[in-house]
C-alpha positions as CSV (number, residue, x, y, z in Angstrom):
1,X,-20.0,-16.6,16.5
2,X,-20.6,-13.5,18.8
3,X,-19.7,-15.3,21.9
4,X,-16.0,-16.0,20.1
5,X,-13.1,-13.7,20.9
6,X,-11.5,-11.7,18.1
7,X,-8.7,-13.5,18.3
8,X,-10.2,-17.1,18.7
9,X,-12.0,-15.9,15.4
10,X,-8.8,-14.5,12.8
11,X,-7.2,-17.9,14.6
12,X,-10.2,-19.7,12.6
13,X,-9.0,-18.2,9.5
14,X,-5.1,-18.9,10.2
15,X,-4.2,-15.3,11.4
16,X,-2.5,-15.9,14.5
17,X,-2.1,-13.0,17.0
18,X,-2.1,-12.5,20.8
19,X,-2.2,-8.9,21.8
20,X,-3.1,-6.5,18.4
21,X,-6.6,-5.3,18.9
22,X,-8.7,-5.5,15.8
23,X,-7.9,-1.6,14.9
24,X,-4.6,-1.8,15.2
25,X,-4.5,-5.2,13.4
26,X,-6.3,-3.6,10.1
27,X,-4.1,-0.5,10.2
28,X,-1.4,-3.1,10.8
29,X,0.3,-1.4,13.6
30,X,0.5,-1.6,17.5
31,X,-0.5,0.8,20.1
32,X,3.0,2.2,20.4
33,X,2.6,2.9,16.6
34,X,5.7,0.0,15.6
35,X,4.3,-1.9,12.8
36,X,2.7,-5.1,13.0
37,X,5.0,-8.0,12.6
38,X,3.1,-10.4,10.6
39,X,3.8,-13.4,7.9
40,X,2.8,-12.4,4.5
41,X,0.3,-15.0,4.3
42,X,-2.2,-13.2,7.6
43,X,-1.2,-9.6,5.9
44,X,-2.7,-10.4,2.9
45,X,-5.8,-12.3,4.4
46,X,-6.0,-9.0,6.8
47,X,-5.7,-6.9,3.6
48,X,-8.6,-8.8,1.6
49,X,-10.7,-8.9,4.6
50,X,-10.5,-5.4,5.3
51,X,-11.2,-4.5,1.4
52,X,-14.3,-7.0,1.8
53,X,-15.6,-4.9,4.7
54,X,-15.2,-1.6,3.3
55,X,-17.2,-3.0,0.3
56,X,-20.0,-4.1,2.3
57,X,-20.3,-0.2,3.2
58,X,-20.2,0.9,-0.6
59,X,-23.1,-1.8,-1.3
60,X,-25.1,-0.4,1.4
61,X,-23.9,3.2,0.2
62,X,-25.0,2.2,-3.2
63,X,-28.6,0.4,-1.8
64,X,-29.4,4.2,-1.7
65,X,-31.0,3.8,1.8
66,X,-33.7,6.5,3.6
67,X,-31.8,7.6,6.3
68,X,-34.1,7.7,9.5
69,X,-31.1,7.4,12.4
70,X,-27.4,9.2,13.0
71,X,-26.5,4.7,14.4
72,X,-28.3,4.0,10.8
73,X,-26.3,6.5,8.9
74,X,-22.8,6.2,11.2
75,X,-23.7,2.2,9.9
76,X,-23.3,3.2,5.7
77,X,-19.7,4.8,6.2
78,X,-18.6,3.1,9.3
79,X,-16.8,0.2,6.9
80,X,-15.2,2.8,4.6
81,X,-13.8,4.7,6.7
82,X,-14.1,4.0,10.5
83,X,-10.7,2.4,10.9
84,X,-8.5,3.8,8.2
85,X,-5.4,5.2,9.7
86,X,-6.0,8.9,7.7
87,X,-8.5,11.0,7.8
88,X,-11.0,11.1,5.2
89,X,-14.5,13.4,4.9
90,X,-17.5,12.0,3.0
91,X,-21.1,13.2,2.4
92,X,-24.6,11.2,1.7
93,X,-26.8,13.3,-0.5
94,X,-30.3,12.8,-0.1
95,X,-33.7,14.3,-1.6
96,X,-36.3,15.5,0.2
97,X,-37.2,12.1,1.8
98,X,-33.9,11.5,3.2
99,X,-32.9,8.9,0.3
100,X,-29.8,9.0,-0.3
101,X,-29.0,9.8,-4.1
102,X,-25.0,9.7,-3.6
103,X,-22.7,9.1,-1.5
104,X,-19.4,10.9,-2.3
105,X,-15.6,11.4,-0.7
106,X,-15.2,15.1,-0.3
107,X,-11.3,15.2,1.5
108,X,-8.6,12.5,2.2
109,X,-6.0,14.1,4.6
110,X,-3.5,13.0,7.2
111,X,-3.3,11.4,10.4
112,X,-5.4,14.2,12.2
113,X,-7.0,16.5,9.7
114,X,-8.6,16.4,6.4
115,X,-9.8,19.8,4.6
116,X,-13.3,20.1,3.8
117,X,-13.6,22.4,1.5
118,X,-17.4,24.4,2.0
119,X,-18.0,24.7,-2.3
120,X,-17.1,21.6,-2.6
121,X,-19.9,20.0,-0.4
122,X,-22.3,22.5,-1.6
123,X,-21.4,22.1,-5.3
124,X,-21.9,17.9,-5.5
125,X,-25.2,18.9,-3.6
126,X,-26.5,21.1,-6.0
127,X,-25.2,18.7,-9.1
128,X,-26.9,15.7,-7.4
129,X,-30.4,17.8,-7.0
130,X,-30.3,17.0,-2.7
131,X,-32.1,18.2,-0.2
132,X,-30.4,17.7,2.8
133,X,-26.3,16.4,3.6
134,X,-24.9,14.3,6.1
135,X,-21.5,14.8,6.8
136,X,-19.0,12.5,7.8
137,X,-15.5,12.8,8.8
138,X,-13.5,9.6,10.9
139,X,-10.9,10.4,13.9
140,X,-8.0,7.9,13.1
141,X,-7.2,8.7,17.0
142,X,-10.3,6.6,18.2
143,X,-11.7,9.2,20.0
144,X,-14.8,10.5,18.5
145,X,-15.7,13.7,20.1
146,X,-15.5,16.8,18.0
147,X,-12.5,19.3,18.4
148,X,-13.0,23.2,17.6
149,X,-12.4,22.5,14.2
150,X,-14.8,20.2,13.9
151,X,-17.1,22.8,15.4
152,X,-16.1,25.6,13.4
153,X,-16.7,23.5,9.9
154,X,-19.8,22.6,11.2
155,X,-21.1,26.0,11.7
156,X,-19.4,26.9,8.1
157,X,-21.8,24.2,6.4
158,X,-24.9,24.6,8.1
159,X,-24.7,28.6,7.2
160,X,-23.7,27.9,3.4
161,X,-26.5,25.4,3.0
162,X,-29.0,28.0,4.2
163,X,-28.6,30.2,1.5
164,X,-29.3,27.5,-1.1
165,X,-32.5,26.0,0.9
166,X,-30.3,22.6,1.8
167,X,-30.5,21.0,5.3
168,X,-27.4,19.8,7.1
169,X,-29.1,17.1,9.0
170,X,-26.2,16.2,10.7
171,X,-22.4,16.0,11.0
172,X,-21.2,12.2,12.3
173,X,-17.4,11.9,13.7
174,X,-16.9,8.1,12.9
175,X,-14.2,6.0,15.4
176,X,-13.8,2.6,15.3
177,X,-16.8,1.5,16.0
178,X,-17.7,4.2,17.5
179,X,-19.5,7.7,16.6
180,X,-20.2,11.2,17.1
181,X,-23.7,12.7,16.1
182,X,-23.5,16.6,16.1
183,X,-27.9,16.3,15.3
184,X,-27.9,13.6,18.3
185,X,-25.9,15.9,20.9
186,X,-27.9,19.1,19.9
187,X,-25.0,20.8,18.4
188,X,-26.8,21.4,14.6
């Protein structure tokens, strides 16, 4: 199956495109941002396999995972939220070993910002007993590199969960298929 195109593969399943690229078929719109012309038929096949996909990241949310790797950790929320056309910021709580013990949405927001709000983070920490966060926002833009706001919540984060003895192992932009690792790139 890996040496199949995209679209020689949705064709196997009667979803019949030429030119949409698989983001902009699950957001269901083009590059230009028109909406994706489709028979209801392939929408709602595009719809239930998106919803299957983002599933397959709350099982392995919910497996309760140790976390050794930003690429294993990008992995949990990648499904959830790596191609929604929003942004959305979530956080996996995890004890001292780096288990994670929950996994939790913090923020939904719009097409280029969400607010993460500083209490909330540390509050579902302290209620779930963790150790250490990893924080996780997705760029609907598909282009993963942090902006100064980015930065600047960051920063914000780290300094709060200091003063309660919690680590912020890392902060991952999500893209596609594609991520950012604030821990990887030295910037934590």
């Amino acid at each position: 199956m890996e040496n199949v195109s995209n679209q020689e593969l949705l064709k196997s399943i009667g979803i019949k495109v030429e030119t949409a690229s698989l983001r902009n078929l699950f957001s269901g719109q083009l590059e230009d941002g028109a909406a994706l012309s489709l028979p209801y038929g392939q929408k709602k096949k595009i719809e239930v396999i998106s919803e299957i996909y983002k599933r397959l990241g709350m099982e392995k949310a919910d497996e309760k995972p140790v976390i050794t790797s930003s690429k294993q950790a990008a992995g949990i929320l990648k499904p959830m939220i790596g191609f929604l056309d929003h942004e959305e910021a979530w956080c996996l709580f995890c004890n001292g070993a780096r288990k994670v013990v929950s996994t939790k949405r913090i923020s939904i927001g719009g097409l280029n910002s969400t607010l993460i709000d500083v209490r909330q983070v540390l509050r579902e920490a302290l209620l779930t007993k963790s150790c250490s966060i990893l924080l996780f926002h997705n760029h609907p833009s598909g282009f993963c590199k942090p902006g100064e706001q980015d930065r600047k919540i960051t920063a914000q984060i780290k300094e709060a969960c200091k003063t309660i003895d919690i680590e912020l192992c890392d902060h991952i932009i999500i893209a596609g298929n594609e991520y950012f690792s604030f821990a990887d790139d030295g910037l934590l």
